[in-house]
C-alpha positions as CSV (number, residue, x, y, z in Angstrom):
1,X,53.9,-36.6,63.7
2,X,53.8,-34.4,66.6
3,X,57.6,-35.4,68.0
4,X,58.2,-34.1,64.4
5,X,56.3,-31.4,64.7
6,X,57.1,-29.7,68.0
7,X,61.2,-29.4,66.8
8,X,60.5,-27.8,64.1
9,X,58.1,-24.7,65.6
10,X,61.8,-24.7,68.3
11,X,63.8,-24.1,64.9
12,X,61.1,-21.7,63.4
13,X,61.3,-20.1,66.8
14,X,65.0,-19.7,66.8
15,X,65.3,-18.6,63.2
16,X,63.2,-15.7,63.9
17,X,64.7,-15.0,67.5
18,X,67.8,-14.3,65.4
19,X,66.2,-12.2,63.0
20,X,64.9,-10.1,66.0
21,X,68.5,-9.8,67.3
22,X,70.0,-9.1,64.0
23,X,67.6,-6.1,63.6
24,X,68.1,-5.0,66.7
25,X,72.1,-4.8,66.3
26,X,71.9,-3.5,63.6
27,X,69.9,-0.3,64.6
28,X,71.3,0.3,67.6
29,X,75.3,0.1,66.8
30,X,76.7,3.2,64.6
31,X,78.1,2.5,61.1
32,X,81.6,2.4,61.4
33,X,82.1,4.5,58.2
34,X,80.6,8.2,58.0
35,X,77.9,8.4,55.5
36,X,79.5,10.0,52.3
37,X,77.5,13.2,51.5
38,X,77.9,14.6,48.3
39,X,79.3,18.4,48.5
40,X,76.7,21.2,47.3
41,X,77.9,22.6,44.3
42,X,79.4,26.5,44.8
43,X,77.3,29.0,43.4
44,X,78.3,31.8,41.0
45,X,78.0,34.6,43.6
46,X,80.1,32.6,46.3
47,X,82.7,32.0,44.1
48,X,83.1,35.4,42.6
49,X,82.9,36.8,46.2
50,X,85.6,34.2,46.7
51,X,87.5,35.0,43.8
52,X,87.1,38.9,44.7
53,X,88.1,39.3,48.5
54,X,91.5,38.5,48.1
55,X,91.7,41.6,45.5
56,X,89.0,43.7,47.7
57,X,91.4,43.3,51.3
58,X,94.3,44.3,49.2
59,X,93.1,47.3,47.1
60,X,91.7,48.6,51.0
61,X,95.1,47.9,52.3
62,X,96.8,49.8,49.6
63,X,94.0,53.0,49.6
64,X,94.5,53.2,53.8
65,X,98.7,54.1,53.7
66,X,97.9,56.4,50.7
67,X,95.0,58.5,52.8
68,X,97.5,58.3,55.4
69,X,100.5,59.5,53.0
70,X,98.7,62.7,51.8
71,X,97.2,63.8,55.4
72,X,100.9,63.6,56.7
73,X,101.8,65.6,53.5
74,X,99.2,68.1,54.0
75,X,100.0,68.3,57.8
76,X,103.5,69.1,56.9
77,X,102.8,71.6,53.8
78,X,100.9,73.3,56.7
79,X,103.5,73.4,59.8
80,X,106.3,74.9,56.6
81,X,103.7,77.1,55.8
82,X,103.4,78.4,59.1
83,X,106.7,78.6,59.8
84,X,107.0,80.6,57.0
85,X,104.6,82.9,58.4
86,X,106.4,82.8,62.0
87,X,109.3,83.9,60.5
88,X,108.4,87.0,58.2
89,X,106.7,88.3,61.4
90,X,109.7,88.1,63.8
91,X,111.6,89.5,61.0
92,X,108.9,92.4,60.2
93,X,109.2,92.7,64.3
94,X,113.0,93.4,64.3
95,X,112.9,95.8,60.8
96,X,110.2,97.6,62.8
97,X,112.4,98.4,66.0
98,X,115.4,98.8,63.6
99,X,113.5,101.7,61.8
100,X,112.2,103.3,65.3
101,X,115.5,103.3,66.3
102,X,116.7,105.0,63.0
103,X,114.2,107.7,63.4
104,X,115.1,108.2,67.0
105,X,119.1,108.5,66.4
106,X,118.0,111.0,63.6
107,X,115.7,113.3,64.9
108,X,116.0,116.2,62.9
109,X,119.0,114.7,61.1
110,X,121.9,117.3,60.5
111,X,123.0,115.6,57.8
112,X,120.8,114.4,54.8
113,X,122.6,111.2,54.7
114,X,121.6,110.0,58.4
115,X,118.0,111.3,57.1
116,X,118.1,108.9,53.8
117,X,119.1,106.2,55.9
118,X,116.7,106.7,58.4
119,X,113.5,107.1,55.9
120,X,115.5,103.7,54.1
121,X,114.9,101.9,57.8
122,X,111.4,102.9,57.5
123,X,110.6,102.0,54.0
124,X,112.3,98.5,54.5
125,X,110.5,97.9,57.6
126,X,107.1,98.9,55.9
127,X,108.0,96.1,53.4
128,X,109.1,93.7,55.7
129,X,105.8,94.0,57.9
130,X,103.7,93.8,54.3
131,X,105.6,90.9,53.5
132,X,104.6,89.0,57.1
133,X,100.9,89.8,56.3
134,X,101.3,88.2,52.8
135,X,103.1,84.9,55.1
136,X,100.2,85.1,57.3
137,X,97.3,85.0,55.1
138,X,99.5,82.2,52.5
139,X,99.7,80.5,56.0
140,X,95.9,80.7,56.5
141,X,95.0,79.4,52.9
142,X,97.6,76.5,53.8
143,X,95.9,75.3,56.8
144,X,92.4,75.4,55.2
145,X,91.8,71.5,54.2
146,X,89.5,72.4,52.1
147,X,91.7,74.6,49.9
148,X,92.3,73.1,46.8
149,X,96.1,75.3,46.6
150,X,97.5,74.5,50.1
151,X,101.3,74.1,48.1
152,X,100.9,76.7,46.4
153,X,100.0,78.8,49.7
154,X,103.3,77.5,51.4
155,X,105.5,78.4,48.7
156,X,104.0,82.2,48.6
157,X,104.5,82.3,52.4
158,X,107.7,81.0,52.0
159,X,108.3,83.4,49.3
160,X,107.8,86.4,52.0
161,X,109.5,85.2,54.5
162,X,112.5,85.4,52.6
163,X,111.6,88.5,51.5
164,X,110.8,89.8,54.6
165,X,114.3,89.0,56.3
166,X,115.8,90.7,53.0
167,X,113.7,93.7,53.7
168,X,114.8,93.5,57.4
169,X,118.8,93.4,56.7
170,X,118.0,96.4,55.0
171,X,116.3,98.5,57.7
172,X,119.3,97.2,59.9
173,X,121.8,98.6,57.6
174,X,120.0,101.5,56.9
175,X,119.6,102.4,61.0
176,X,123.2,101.3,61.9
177,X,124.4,104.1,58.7
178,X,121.8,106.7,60.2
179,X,123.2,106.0,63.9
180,X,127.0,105.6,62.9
181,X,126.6,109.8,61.2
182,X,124.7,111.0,64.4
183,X,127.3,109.5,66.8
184,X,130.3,111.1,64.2
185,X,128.7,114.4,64.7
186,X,129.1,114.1,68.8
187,X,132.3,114.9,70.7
188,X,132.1,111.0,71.8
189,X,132.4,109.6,68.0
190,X,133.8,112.6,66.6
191,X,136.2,111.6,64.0
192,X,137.9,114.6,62.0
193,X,138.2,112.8,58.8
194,X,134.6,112.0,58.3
195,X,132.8,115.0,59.5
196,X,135.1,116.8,57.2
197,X,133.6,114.3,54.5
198,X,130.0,114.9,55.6
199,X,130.7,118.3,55.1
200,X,132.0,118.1,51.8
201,X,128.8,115.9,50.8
202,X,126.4,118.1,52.2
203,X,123.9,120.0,50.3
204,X,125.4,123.4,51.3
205,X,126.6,126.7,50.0
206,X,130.6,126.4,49.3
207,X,131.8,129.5,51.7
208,X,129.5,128.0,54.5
209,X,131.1,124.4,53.6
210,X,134.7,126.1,54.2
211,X,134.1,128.1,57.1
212,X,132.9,124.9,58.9
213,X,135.8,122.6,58.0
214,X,137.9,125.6,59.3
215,X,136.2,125.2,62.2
216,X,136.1,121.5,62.8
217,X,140.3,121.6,62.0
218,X,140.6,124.2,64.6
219,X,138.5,122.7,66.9
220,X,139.4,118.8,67.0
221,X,142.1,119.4,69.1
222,X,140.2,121.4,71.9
223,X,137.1,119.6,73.7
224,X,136.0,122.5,75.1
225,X,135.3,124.1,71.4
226,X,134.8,120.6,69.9
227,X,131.2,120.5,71.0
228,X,129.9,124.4,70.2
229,X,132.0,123.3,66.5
230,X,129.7,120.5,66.0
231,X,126.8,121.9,67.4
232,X,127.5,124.8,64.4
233,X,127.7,122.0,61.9
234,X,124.5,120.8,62.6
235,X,123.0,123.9,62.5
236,X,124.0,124.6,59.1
237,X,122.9,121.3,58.0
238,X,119.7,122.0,59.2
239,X,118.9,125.4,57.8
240,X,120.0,123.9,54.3
């Protein structure tokens, strides 16, 4: 009974041995498959964010270029603007000078017409200078960002620039007329035909308009009268 006995307490002892070993394996080695954890399932507000960004990115994409799009159109609404302005005063500048220069040819015009043309100069110049202060303050209203009519302020500058190189041509015109009749009434530019003309168009009495075309005919072909003839002429012209 005890031979019988004492193998099986070895077997019962080696069963459990194994046991032990089995547990311990199987504690200690990793699973060779992952365990399969079931996926949380997406909120509401993480898929609508989802469902929004792609839309939100582009709509900030597209706003950016179009910010960018009207500051480069206001910059350049601006720089025309003062162009604009830049122009109508160098124009203003040059009727100015054209006008002075007029009025210094002129003097005390002998003829009315240099006078006209001279007072012409001056009147153009006057506008074109008005004009340039209209340019500059359009100019002004065009740089102001916070002006809600910066095209509208270009164009009105633009406006008197053109008007102020319109008023400018004239001033020149009017001052090389003035200058062209002062230099006809000097021996240099004295040309028989047309200070017999100026004659005729002046506001004088008849006899006095003869007796000085008699005198400039018998006077154009001697320098050394041409000058005291002339000289007569203007007098006249004055006094009348």
């Amino acid at each position: 009974m005890q031979r019988l006995l004492f193998p099986l307490l070895i077997l019962a002892a080696a069963a459990g041995g194994w046991w032990w070993w089995d547990g311990q394996r199987t504690s200690e080695s990793p699973s060779d498959e992952a365990p399969v954890t079931e996926a949380a399932p997406e909120s509401d507000e993480t898929s609508a964010e989802t469902d929004a960004g792609p839309d939100a990115a582009g709509q900030a994409g597209t706003d950016l270029p179009a910010e960018e799009e009207q500051s480069a159109q206001e910059e350049d609404t601006a720089q025309a603007a003062n162009d604009a302005a830049d122009a109508a005063a160098d124009a203003a500048a040059i009727a100015a000078d054209a006008a002075a220069e007029a009025v210094q040819v002129t003097g005390e015009s002998a003829h009315p017409a240099a006078s006209s043309a001279a007072n012409e100069a001056e009147a153009a110049a006057e506008a074109a200078l008005d004009a340039a202060d209209r340019a500059a303050e359009a100019a002004a209203q065009a740089n102001d960002p916070t002006s809600s009519a910066q095209s509208e302020a270009a164009e009105v500058a633009a406006n008197a620039a053109r008007e102020a190189a319109e008023a400018t041509d004239t001033a020149a015109d009017a001052a090389v007329t003035a200058s062209r009749i002062e230099s006809e009434l000097t021996p240099e530019g004295f040309d028989a035909e047309r200070v017999i003309e100026l004659i005729e168009t002046a506001d004088i009495p008849e006899a006095q308009r003869a007796t000085l075309k008699r005198l400039i005919e018998s006077a154009g072909d001697n320098p050394q009268l041409l000058q005291a003839a002339l000289e007569q002429v203007k007098s006249v012209m004055k006094s009348n």
